[in-house]
Structures are given as structure tokens and as C-alpha cells.
N, CA, C and O atoms as a Tripos MOL2 file, in Angstrom:
@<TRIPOS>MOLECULE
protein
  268   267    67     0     0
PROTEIN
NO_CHARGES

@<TRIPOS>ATOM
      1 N        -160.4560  216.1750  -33.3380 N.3       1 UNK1
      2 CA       -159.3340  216.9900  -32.9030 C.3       1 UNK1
      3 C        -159.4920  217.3210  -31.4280 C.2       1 UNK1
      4 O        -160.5330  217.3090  -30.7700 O.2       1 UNK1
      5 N        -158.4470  217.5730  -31.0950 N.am      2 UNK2
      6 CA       -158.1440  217.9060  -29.2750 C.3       2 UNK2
      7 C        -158.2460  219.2120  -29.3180 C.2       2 UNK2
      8 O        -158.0000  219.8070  -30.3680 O.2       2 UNK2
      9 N        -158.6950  219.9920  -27.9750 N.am      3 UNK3
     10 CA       -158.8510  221.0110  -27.7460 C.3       3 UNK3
     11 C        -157.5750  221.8530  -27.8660 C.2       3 UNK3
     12 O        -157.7620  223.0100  -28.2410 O.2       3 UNK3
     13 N        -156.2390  221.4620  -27.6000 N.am      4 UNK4
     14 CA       -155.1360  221.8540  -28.1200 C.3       4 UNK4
     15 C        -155.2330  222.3870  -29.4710 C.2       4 UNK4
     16 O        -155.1420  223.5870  -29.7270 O.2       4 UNK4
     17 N        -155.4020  221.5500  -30.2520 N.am      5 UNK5
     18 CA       -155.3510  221.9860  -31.3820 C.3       5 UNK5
     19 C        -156.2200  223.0480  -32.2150 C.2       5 UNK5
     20 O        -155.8090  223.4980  -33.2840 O.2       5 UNK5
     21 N        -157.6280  223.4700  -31.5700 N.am      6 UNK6
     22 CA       -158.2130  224.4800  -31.9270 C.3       6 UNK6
     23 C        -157.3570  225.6140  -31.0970 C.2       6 UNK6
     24 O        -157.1810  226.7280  -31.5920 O.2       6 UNK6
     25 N        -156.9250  225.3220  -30.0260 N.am      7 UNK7
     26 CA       -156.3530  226.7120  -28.8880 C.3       7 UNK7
     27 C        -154.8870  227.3280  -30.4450 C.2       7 UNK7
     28 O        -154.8480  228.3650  -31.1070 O.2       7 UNK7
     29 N        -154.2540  226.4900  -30.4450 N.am      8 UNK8
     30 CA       -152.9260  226.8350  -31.3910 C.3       8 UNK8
     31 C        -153.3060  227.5440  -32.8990 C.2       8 UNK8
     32 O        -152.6070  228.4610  -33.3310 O.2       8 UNK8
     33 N        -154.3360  227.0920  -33.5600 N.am      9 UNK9
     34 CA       -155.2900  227.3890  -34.5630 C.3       9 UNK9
     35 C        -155.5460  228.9030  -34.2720 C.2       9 UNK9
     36 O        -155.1880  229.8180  -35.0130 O.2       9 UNK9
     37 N        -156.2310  229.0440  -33.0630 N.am     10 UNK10
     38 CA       -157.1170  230.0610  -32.8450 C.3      10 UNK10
     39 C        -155.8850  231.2390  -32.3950 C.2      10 UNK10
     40 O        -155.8250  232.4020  -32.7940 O.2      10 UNK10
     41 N        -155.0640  230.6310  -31.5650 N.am     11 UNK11
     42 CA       -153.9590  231.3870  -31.2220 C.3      11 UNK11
     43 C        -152.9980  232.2230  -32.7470 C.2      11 UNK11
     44 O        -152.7620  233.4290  -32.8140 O.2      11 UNK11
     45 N        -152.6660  231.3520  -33.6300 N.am     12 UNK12
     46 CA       -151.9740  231.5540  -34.9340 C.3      12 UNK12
     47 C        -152.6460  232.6350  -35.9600 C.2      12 UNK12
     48 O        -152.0150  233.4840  -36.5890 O.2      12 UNK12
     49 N        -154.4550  232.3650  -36.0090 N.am     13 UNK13
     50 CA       -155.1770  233.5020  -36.6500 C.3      13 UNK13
     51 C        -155.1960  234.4240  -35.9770 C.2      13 UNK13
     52 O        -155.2480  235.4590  -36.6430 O.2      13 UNK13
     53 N        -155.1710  234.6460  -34.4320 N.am     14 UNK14
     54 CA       -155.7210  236.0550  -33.9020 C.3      14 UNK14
     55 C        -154.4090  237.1860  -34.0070 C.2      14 UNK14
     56 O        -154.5120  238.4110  -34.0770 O.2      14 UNK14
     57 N        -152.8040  236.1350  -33.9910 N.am     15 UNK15
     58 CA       -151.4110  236.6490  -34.0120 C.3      15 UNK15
     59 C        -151.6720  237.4190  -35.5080 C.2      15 UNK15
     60 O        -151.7110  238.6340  -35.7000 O.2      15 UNK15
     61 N        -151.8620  236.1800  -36.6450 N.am     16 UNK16
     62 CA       -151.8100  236.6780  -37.6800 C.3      16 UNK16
     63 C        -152.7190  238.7740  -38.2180 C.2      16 UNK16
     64 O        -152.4460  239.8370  -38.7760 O.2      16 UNK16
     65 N        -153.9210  237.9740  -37.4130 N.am     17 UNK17
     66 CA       -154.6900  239.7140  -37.2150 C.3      17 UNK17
     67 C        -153.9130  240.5420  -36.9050 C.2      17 UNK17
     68 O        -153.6370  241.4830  -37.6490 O.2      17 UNK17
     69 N        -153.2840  240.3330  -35.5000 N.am     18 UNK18
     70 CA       -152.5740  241.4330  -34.9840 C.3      18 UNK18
     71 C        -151.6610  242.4850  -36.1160 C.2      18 UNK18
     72 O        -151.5920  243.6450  -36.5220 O.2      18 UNK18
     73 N        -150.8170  240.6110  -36.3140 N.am     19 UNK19
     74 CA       -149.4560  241.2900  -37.6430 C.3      19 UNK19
     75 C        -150.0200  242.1790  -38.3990 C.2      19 UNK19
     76 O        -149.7290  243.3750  -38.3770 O.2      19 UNK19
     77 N        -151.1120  241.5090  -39.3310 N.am     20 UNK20
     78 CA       -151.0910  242.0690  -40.3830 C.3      20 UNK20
     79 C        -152.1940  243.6740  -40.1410 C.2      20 UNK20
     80 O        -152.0610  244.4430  -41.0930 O.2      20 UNK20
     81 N        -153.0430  244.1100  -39.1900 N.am     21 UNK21
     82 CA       -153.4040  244.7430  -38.8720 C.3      21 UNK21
     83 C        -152.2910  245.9150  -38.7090 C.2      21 UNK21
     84 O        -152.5010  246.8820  -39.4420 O.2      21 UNK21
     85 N        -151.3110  245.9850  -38.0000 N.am     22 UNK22
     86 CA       -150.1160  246.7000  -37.6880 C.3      22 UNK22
     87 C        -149.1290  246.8540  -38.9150 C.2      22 UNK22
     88 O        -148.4480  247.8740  -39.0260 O.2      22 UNK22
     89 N        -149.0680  245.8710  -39.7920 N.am     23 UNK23
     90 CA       -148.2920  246.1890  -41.2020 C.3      23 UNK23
     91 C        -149.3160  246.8940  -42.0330 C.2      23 UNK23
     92 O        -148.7390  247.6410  -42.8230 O.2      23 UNK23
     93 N        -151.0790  246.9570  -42.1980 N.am     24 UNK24
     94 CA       -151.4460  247.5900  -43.0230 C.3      24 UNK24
     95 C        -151.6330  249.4050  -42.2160 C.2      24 UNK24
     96 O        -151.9840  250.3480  -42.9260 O.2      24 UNK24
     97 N        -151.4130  249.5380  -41.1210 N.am     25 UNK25
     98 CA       -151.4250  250.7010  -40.5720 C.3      25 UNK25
     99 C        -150.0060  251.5760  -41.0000 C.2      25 UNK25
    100 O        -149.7750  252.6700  -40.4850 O.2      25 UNK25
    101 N        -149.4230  251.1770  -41.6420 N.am     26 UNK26
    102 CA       -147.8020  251.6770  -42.2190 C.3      26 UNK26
    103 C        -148.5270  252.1420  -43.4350 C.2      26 UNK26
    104 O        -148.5600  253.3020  -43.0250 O.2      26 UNK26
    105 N        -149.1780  252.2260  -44.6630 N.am     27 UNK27
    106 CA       -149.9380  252.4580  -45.5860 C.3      27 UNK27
    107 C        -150.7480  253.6160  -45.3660 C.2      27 UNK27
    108 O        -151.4310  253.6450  -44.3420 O.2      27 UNK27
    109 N        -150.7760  254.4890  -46.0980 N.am     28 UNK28
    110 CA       -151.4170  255.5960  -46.4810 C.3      28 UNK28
    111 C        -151.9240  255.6500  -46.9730 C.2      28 UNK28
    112 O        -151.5650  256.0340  -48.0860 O.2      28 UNK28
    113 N        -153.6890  255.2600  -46.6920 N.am     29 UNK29
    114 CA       -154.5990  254.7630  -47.1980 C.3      29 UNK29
    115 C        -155.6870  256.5370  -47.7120 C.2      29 UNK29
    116 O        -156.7390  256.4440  -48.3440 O.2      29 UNK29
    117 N        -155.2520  257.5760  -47.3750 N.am     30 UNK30
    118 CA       -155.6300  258.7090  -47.8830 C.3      30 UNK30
    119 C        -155.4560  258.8190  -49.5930 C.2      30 UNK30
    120 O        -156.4110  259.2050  -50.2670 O.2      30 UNK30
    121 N        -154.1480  258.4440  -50.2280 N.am     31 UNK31
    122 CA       -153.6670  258.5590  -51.2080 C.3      31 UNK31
    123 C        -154.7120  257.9430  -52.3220 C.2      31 UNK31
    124 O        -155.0260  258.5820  -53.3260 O.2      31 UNK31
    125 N        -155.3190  256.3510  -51.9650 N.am     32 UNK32
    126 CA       -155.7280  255.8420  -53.0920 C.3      32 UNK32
    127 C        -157.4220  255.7750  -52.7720 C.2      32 UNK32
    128 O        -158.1110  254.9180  -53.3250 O.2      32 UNK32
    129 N        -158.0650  256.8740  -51.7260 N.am     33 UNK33
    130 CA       -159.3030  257.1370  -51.6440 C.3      33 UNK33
    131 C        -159.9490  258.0980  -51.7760 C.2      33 UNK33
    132 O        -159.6790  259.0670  -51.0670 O.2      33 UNK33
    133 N        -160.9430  258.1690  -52.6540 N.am     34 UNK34
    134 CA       -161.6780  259.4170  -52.9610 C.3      34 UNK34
    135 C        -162.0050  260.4320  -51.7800 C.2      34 UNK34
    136 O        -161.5730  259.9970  -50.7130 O.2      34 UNK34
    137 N        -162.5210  261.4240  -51.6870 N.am     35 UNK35
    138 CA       -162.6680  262.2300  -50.4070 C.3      35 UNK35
    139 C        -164.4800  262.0540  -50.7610 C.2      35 UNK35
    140 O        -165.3010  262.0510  -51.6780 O.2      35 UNK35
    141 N        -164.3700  261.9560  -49.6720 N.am     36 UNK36
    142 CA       -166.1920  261.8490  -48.9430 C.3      36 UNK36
    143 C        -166.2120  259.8830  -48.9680 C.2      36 UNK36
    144 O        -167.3300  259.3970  -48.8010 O.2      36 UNK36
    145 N        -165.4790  259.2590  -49.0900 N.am     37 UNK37
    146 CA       -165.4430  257.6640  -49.0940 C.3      37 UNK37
    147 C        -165.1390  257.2630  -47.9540 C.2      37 UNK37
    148 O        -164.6290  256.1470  -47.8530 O.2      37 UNK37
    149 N        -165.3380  257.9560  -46.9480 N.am     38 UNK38
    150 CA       -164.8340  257.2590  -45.5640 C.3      38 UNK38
    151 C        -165.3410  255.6070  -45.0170 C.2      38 UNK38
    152 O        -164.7620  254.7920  -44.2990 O.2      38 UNK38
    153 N        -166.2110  255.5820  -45.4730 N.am     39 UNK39
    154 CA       -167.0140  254.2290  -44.8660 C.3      39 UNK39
    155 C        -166.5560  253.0660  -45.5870 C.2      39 UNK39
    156 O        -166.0820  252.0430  -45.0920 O.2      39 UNK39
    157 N        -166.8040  253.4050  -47.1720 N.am     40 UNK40
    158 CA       -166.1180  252.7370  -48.2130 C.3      40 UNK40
    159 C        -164.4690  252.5000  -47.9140 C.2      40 UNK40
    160 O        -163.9520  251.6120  -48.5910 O.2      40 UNK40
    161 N        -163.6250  253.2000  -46.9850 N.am     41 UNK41
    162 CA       -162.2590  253.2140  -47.7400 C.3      41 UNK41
    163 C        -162.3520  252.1520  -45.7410 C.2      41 UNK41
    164 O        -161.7800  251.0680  -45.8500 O.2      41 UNK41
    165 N        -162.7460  252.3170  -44.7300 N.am     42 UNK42
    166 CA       -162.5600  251.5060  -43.5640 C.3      42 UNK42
    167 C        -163.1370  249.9050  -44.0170 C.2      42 UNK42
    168 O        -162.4590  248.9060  -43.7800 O.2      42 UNK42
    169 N        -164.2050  249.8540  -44.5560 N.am     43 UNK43
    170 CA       -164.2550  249.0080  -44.6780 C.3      43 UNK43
    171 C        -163.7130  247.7560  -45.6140 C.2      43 UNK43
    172 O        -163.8210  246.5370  -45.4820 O.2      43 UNK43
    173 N        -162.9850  248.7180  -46.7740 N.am     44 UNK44
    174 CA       -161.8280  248.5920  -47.7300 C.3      44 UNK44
    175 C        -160.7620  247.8170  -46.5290 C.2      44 UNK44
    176 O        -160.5590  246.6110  -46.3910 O.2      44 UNK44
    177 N        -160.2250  248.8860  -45.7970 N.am     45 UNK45
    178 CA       -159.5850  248.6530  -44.5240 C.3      45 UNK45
    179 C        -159.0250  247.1190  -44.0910 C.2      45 UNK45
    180 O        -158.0030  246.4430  -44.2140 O.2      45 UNK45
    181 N        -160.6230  247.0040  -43.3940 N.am     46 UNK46
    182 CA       -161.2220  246.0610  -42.7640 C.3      46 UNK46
    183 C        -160.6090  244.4630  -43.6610 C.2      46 UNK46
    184 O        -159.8450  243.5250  -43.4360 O.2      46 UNK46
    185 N        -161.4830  244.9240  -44.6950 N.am     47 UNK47
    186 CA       -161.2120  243.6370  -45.7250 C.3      47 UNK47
    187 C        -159.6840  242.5080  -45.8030 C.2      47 UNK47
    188 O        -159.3800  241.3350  -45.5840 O.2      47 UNK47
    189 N        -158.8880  244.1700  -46.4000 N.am     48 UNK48
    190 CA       -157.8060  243.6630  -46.5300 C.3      48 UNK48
    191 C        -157.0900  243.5030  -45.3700 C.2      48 UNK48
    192 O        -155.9340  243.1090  -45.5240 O.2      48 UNK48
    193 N        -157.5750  243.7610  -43.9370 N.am     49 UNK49
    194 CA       -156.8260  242.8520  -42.7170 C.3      49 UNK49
    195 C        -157.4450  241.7380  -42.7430 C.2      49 UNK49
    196 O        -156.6520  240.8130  -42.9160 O.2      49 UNK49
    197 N        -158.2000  241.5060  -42.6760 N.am     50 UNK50
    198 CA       -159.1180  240.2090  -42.1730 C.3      50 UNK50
    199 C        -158.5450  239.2940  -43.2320 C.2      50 UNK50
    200 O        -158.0170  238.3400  -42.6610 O.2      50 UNK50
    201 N        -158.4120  239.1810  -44.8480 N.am     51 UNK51
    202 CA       -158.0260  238.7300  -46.1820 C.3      51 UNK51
    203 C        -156.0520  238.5460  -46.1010 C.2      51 UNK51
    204 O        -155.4560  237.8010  -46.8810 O.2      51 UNK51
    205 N        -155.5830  239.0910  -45.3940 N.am     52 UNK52
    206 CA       -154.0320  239.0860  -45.0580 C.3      52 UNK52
    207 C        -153.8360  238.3300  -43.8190 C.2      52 UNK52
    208 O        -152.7910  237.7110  -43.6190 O.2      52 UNK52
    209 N        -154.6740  238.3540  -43.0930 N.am     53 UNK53
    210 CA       -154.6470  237.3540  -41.5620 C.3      53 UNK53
    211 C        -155.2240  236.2760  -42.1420 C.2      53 UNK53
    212 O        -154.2730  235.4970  -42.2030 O.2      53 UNK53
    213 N        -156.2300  235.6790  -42.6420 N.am     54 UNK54
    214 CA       -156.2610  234.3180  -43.2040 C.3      54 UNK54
    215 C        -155.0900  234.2300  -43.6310 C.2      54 UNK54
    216 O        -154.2160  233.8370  -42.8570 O.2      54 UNK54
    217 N        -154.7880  234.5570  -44.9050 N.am     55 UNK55
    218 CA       -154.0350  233.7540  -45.4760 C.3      55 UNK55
    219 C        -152.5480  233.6760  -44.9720 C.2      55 UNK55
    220 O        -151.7570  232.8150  -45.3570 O.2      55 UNK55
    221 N        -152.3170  234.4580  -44.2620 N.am     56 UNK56
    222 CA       -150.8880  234.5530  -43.5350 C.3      56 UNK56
    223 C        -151.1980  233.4150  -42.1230 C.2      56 UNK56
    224 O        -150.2070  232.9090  -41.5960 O.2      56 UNK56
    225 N        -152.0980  233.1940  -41.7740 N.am     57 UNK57
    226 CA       -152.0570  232.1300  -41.3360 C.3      57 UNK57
    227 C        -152.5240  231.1240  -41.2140 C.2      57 UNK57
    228 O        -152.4100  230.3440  -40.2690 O.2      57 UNK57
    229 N        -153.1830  231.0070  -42.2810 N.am     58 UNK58
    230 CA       -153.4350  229.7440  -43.3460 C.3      58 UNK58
    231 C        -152.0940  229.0890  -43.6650 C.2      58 UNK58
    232 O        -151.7820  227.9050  -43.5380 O.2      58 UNK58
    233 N        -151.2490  230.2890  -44.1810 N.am     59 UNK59
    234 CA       -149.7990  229.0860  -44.3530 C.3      59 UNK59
    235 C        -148.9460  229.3100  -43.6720 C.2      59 UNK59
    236 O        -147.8660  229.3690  -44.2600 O.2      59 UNK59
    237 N        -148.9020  229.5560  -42.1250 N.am     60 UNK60
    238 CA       -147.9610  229.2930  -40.8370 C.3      60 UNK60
    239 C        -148.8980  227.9790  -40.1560 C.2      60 UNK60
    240 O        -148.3100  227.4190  -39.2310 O.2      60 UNK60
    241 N        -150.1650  227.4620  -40.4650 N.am     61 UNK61
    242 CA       -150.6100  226.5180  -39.9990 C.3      61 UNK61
    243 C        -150.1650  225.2270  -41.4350 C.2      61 UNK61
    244 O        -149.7390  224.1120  -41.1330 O.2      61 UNK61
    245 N        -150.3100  225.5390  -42.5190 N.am     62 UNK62
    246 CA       -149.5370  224.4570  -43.3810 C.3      62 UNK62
    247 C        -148.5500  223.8700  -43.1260 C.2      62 UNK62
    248 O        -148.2210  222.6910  -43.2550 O.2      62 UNK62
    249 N        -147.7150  225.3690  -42.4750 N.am     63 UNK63
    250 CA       -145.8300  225.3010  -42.3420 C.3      63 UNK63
    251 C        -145.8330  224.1790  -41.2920 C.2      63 UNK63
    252 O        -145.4380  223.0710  -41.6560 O.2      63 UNK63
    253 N        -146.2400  224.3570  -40.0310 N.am     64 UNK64
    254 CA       -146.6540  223.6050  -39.0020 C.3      64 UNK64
    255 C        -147.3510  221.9720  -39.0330 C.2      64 UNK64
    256 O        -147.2470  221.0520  -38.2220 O.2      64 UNK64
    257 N        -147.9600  222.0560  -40.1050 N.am     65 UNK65
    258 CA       -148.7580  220.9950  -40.7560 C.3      65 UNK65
    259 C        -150.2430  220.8720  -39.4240 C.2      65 UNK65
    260 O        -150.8910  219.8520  -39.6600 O.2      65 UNK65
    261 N        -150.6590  221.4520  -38.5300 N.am     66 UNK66
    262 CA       -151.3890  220.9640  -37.8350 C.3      66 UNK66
    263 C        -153.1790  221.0390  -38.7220 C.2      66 UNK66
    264 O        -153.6490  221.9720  -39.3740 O.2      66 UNK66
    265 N        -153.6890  219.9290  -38.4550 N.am     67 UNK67
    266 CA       -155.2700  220.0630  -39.1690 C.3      67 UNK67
    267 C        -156.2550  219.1050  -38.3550 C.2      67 UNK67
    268 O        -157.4420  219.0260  -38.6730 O.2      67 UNK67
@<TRIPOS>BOND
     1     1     2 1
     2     2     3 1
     3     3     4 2
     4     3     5 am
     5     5     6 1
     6     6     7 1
     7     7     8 2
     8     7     9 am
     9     9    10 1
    10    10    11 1
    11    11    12 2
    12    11    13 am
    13    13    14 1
    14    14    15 1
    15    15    16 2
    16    15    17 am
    17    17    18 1
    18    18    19 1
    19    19    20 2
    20    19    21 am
    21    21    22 1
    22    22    23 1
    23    23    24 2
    24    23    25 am
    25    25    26 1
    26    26    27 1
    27    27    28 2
    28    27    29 am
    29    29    30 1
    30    30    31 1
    31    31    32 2
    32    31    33 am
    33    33    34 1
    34    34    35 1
    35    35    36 2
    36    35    37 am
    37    37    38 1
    38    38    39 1
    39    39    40 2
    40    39    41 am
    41    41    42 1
    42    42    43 1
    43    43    44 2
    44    43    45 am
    45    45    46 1
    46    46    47 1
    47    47    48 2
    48    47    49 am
    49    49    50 1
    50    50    51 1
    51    51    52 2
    52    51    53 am
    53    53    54 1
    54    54    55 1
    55    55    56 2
    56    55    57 am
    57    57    58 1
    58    58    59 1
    59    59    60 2
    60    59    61 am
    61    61    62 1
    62    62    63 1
    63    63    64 2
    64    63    65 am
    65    65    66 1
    66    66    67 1
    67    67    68 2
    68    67    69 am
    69    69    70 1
    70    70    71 1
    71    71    72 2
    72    71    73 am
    73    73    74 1
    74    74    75 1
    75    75    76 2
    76    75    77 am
    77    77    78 1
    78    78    79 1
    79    79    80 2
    80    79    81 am
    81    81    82 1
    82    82    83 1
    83    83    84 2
    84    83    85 am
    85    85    86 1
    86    86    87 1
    87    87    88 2
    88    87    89 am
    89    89    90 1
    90    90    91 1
    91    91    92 2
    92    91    93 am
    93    93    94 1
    94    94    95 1
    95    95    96 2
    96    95    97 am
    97    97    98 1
    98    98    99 1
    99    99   100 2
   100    99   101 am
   101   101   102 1
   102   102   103 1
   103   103   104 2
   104   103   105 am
   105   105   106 1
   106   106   107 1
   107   107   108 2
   108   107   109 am
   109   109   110 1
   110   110   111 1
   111   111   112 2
   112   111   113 am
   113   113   114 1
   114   114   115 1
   115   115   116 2
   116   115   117 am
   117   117   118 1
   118   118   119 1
   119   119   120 2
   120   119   121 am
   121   121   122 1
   122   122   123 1
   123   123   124 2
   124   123   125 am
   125   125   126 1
   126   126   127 1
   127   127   128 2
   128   127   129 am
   129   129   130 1
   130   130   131 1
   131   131   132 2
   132   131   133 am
   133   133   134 1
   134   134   135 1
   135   135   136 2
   136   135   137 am
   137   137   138 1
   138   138   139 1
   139   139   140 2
   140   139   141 am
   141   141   142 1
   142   142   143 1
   143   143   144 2
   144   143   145 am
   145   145   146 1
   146   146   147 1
   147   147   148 2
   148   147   149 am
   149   149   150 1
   150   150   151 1
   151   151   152 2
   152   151   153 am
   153   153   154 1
   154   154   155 1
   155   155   156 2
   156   155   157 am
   157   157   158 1
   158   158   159 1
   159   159   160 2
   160   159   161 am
   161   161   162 1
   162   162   163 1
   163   163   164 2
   164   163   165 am
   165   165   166 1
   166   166   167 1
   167   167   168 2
   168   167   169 am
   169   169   170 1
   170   170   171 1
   171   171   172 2
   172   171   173 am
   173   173   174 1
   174   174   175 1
   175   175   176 2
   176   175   177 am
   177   177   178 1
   178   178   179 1
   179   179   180 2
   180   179   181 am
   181   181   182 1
   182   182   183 1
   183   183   184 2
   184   183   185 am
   185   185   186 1
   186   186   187 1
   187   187   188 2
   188   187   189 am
   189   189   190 1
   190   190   191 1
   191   191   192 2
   192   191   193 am
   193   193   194 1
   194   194   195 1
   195   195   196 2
   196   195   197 am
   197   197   198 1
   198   198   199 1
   199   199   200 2
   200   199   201 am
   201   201   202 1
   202   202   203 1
   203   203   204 2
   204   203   205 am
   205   205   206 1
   206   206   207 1
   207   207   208 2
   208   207   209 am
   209   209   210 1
   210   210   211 1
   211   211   212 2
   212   211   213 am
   213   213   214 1
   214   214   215 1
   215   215   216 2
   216   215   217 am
   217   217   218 1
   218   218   219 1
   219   219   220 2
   220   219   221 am
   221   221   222 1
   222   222   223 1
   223   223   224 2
   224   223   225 am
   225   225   226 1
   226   226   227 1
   227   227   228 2
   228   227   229 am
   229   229   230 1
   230   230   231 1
   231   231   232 2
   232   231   233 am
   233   233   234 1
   234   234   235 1
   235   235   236 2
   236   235   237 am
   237   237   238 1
   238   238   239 1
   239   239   240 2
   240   239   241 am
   241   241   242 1
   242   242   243 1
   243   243   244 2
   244   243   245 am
   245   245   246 1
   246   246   247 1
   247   247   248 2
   248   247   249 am
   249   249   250 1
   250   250   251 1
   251   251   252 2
   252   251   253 am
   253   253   254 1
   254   254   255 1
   255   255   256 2
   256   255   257 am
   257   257   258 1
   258   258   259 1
   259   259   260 2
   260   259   261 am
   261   261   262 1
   262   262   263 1
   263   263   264 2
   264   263   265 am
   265   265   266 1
   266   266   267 1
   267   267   268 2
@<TRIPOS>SUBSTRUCTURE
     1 UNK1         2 RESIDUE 1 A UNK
     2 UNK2         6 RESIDUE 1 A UNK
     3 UNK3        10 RESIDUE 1 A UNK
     4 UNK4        14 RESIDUE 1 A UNK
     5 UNK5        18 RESIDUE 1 A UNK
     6 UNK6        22 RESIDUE 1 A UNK
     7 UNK7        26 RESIDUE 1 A UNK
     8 UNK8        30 RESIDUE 1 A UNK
     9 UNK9        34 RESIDUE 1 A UNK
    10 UNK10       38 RESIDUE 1 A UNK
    11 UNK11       42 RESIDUE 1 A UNK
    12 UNK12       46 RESIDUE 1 A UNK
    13 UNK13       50 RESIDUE 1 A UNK
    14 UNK14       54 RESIDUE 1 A UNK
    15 UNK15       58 RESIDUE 1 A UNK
    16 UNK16       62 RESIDUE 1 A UNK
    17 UNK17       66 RESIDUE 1 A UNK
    18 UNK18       70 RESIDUE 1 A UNK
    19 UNK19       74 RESIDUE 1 A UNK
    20 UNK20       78 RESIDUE 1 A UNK
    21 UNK21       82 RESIDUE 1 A UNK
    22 UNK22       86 RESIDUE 1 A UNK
    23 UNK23       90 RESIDUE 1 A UNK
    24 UNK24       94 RESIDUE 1 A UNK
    25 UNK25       98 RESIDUE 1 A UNK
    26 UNK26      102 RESIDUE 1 A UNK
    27 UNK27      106 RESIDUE 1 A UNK
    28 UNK28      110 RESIDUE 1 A UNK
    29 UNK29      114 RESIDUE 1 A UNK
    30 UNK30      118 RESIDUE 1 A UNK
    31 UNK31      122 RESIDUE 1 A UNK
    32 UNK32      126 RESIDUE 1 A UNK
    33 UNK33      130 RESIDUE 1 A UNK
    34 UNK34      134 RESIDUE 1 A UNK
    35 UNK35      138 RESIDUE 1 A UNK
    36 UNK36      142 RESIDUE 1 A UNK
    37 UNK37      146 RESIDUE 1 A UNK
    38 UNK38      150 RESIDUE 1 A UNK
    39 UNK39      154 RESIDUE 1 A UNK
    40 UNK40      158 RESIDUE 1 A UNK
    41 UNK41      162 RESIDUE 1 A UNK
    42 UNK42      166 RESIDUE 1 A UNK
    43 UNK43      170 RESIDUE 1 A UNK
    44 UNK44      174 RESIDUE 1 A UNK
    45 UNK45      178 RESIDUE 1 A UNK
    46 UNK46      182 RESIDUE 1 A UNK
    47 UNK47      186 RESIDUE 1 A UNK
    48 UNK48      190 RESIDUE 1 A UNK
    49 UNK49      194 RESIDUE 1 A UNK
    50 UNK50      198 RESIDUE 1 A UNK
    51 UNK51      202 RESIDUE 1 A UNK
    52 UNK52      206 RESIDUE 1 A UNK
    53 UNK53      210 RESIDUE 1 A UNK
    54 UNK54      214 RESIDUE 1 A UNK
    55 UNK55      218 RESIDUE 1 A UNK
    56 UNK56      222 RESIDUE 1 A UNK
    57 UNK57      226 RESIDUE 1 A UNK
    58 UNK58      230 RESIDUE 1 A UNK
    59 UNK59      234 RESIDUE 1 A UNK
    60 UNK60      238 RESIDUE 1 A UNK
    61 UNK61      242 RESIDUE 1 A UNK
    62 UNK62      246 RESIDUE 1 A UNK
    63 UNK63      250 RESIDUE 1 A UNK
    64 UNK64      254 RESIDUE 1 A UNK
    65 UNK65      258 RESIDUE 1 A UNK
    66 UNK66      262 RESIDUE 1 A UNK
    67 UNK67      266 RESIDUE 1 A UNK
């Protein structure tokens, strides 16, 4: 593969972070965490951005077809 094609790759996951980072900040993540779980509930957090940015752009790179 051409260096292009990791730049567009790399470009598509870091967008996807952004998105989905900014859509899970709309969520009120107080509601479904115990109190004294702070570490537990960020890194809860964490997970489900990192787990929503793959796969959200996992399939805008399918859509695209680039591999």
C-alpha cells in the first residue's frame, strides 16, 4: 500500500474518534454509575469511544472500499 492510503485510513479513524467522542459526551453517564466508581465509570468511558470509533470507521472505510 501507498502512503496515501494509510494517511486516509488514519485520517477516517482519528475523525471517527472525534465523532463519536462528542456523541458519547451528550449521555449522562452519572445515571448508570455507582457513586465512588469514578475510575471504573472513565474508563467505561474510554472503552466505549475507542469501541464506537473503530467500528464507525471500520465501515466508512468498507463504504469507501479502500484496503
Amino acid at each position: 500500500m501507498d502512503a496515501a492510503v494509510y494517511v486516509v485510513r488514519a485520517a477516517v479513524y482519528i475523525a471517527a474518534f472525534i465523532v463519536s467522542f462528542y456523541a458519547l459526551s451528550a449521555l449522562n453517564f452519572n445515571r448508570f454509575v455507582k457513586q465512588g466508581y469514578v475510575l471504573q465509570a472513565r474508563l467505561l468511558y474510554w472503552i466505549l469511544v475507542l469501541s464506537l470509533a473503530y467500528l464507525s470507521g471500520s465501515f466508512v472505510l468498507a463504504l469507501i472500499y479502500i484496503h
